[in-house]
C-alpha positions as CSV (number, residue, x, y, z in Angstrom):
1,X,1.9,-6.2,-1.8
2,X,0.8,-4.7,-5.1
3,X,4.1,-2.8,-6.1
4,X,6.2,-4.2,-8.6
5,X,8.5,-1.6,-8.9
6,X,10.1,1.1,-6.9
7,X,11.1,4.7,-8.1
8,X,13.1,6.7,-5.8
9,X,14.5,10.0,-5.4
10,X,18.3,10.9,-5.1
11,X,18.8,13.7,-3.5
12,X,17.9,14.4,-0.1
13,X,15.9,11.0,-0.5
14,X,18.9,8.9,-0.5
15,X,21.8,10.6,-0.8
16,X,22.6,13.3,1.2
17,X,23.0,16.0,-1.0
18,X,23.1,18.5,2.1
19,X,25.8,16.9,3.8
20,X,28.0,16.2,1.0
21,X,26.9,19.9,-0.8
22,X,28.2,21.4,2.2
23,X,31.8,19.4,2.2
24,X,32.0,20.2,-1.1
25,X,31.9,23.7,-0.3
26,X,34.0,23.8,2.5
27,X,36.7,22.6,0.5
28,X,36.5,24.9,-2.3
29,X,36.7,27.4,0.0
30,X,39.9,26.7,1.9
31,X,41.3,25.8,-1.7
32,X,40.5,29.0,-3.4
33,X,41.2,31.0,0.0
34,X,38.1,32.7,-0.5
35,X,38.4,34.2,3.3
36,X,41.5,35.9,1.6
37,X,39.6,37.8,-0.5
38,X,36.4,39.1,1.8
39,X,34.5,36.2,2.5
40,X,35.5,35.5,6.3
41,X,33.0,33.8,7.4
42,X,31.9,30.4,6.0
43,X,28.8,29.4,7.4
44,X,27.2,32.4,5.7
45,X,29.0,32.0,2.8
46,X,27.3,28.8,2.5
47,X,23.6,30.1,3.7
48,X,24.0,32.4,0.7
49,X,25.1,29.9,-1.4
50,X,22.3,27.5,-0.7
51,X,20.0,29.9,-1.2
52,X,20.9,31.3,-4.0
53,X,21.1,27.4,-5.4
54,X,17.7,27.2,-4.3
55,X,16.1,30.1,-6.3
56,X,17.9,29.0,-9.4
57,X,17.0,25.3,-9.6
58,X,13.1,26.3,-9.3
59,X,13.5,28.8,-12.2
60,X,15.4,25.8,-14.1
61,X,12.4,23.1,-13.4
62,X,10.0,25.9,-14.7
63,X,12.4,26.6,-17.7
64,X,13.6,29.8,-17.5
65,X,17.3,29.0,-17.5
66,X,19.3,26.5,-19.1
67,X,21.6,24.3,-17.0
68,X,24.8,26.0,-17.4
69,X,23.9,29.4,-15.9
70,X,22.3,27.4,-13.4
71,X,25.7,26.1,-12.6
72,X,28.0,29.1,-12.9
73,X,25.2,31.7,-11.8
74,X,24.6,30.0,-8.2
75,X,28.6,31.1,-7.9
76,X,28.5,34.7,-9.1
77,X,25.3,35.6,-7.2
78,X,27.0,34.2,-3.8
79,X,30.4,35.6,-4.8
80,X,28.1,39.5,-5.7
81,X,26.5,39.0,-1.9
82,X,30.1,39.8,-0.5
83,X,30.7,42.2,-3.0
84,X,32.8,40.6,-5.5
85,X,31.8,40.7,-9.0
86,X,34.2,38.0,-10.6
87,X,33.1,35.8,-13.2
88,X,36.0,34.0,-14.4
89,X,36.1,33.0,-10.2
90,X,32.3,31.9,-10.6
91,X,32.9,29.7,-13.5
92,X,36.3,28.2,-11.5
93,X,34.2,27.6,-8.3
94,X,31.4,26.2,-10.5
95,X,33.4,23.7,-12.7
96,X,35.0,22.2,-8.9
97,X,32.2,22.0,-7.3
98,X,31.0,19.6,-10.4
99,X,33.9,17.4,-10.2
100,X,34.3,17.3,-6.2
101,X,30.6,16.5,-5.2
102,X,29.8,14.0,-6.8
103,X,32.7,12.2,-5.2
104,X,31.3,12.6,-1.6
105,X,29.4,9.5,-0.7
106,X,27.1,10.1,2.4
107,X,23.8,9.0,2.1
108,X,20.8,9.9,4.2
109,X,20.7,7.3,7.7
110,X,19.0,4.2,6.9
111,X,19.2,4.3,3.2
112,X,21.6,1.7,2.8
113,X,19.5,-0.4,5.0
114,X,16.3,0.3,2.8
115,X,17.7,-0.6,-0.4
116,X,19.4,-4.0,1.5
117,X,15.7,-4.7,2.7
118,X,14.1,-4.2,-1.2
119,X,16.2,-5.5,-3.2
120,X,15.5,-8.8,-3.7
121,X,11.3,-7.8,-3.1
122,X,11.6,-5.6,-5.5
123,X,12.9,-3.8,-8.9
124,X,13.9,-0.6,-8.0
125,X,14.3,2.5,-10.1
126,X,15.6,6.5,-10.1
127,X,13.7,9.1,-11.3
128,X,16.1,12.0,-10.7
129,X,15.8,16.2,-11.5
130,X,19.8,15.8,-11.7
131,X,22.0,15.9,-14.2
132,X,22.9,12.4,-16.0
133,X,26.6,12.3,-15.6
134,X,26.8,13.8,-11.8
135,X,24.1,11.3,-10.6
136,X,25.7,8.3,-11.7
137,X,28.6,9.4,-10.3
138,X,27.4,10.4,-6.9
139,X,26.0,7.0,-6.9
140,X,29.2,4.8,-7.6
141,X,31.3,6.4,-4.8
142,X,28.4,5.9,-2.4
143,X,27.8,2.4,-3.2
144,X,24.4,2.2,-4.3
145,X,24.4,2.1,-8.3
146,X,24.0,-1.8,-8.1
147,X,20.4,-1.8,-6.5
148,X,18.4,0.1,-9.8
149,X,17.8,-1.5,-12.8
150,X,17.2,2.0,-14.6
151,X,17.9,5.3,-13.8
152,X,15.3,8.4,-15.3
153,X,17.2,11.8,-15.6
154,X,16.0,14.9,-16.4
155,X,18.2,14.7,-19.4
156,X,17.3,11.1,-20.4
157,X,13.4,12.3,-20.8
158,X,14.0,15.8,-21.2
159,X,11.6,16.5,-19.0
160,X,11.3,17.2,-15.0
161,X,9.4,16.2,-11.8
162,X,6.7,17.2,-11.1
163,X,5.5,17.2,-14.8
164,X,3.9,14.1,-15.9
165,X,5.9,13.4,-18.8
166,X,9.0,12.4,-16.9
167,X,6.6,9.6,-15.2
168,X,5.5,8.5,-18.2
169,X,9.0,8.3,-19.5
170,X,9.9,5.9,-16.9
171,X,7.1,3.7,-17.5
172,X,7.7,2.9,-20.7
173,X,11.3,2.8,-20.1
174,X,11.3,0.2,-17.2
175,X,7.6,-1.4,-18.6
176,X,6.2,-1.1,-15.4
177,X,2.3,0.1,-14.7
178,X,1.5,3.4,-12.8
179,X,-0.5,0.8,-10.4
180,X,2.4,-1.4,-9.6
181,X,4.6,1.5,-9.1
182,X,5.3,3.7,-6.2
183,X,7.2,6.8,-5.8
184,X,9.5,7.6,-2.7
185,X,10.8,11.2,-2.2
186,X,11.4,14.1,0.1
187,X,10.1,16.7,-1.8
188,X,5.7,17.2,-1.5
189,X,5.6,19.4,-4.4
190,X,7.5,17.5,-6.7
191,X,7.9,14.3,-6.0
192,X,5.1,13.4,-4.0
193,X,2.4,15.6,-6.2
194,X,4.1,14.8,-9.1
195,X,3.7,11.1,-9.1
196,X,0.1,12.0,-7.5
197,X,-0.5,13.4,-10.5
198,X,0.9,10.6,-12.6
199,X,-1.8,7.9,-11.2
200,X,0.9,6.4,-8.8
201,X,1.1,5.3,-5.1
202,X,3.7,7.5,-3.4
203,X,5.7,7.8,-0.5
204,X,6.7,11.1,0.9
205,X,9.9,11.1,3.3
206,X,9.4,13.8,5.6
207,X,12.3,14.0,8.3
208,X,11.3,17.6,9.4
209,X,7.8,16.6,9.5
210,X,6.7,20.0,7.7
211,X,3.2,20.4,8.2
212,X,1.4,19.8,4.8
213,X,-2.4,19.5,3.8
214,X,-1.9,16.6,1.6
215,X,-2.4,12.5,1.8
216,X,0.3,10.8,0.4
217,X,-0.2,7.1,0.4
218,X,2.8,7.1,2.8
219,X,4.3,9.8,5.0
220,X,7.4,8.7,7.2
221,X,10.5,11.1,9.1
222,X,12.9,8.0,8.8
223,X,13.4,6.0,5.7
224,X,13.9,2.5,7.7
225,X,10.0,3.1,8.6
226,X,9.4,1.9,5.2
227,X,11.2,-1.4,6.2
228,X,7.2,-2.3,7.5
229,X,5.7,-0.7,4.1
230,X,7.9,-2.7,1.9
């Protein structure tokens, strides 16, 4: 096999941001009785909520907004959907959310298995869009910080996937080659294109199987497929 190295994704990819976003949430909201004040139902408290979180993290990879009204804004936007406009709330809910999610630890089925499978094959990597701090943190209570050698951050490079400096950043930083070097994430446009774009093998995880026009040089919907690949 010609890979050397292998650069994964965090969220969604391995650990499952979904799952443990949505825990997270459940517990602020019982905590801040936020049913006491109008928001009675929770499961559209939380659709809000994600997509809000959504719209805001593409307008941060393009650069429009810096990461702290990324943070605080995802909760004042959710809190303004049910009519409350309270800002000092959407700076509390946002500074818990930080310190309570990165403490979940469910990771995506299989993911634990992968990494037992590559690591002695294999030097394995992150190349994450998250924040430095929450990342490594998400990754010591889930177990999994002792399989990478290096972990890329958005901050660490200040830069972002899908744009190739954050690619070339990790090359340098781990001294591996673009053709010894896969990428393995869930999301097409920006980890999959990205490291397309970057000169590097790629491997898209795809558990919804959303139909695309592209050819990765590996498409999967469960990550222990790539037991076979790797």
């Amino acid at each position: 096999m010609k890979y050397k190295h292998l650069f994964f994704d965090l969220d969604h990819t391995l650990w499952d941001f979904d799952r443990n976003s949505e825990q997270t949430m459940r517990q602020l909201y019982s905590e801040y009785n936020l049913s006491g004040i109008g928001i009675e139902d929770f499961p559209v408290f939380y659709q809000r909520y994600t997509v809000h979180n959504d719209k805001l993290w593409d307008r941060f990879r393009n650069g429009y907004i810096k990461r702290e009204e990324l943070r605080w804004k995802r909760m004042w936007l959710t809190l303004l959907d049910f009519k409350i406009a309270d800002t000092s709330l959407s700076h509390e809910l946002s500074t818990a959310y930080l310190e309570i999610l990165p403490t979940q630890s469910a990771l995506i089925p299989h993911a634990k298995e992968l990494l037992e499978h590559c690591k002695d094959r294999y030097i394995m990597h992150l190349i994450t869009n998250g924040f430095e701090t929450t990342q490594r943190l998400k990754m010591q209570y889930s177990g999994i910080s002792g399989f990478f050698s290096e972990v890329i951050t958005s901050e660490k490079s200040n830069s972002l996937k899908p744009h190739p400096e954050i690619f070339e950043f990790a090359l340098k930083k781990t001294g591996a080659l673009a053709a010894n070097s896969i990428m393995i994430g869930d999301a097409l446009e920006i980890d999959i294109l990205g490291a397309y774009n970057a000169g590097w093998d790629q491997a898209y995880y795809n558990p919804k199987k959303i139909l695309h026009d592209k050819k990765p040089t590996y498409e999967v919907a469960y990550l222990n497929e790539l037991i076979a690949v790797f």
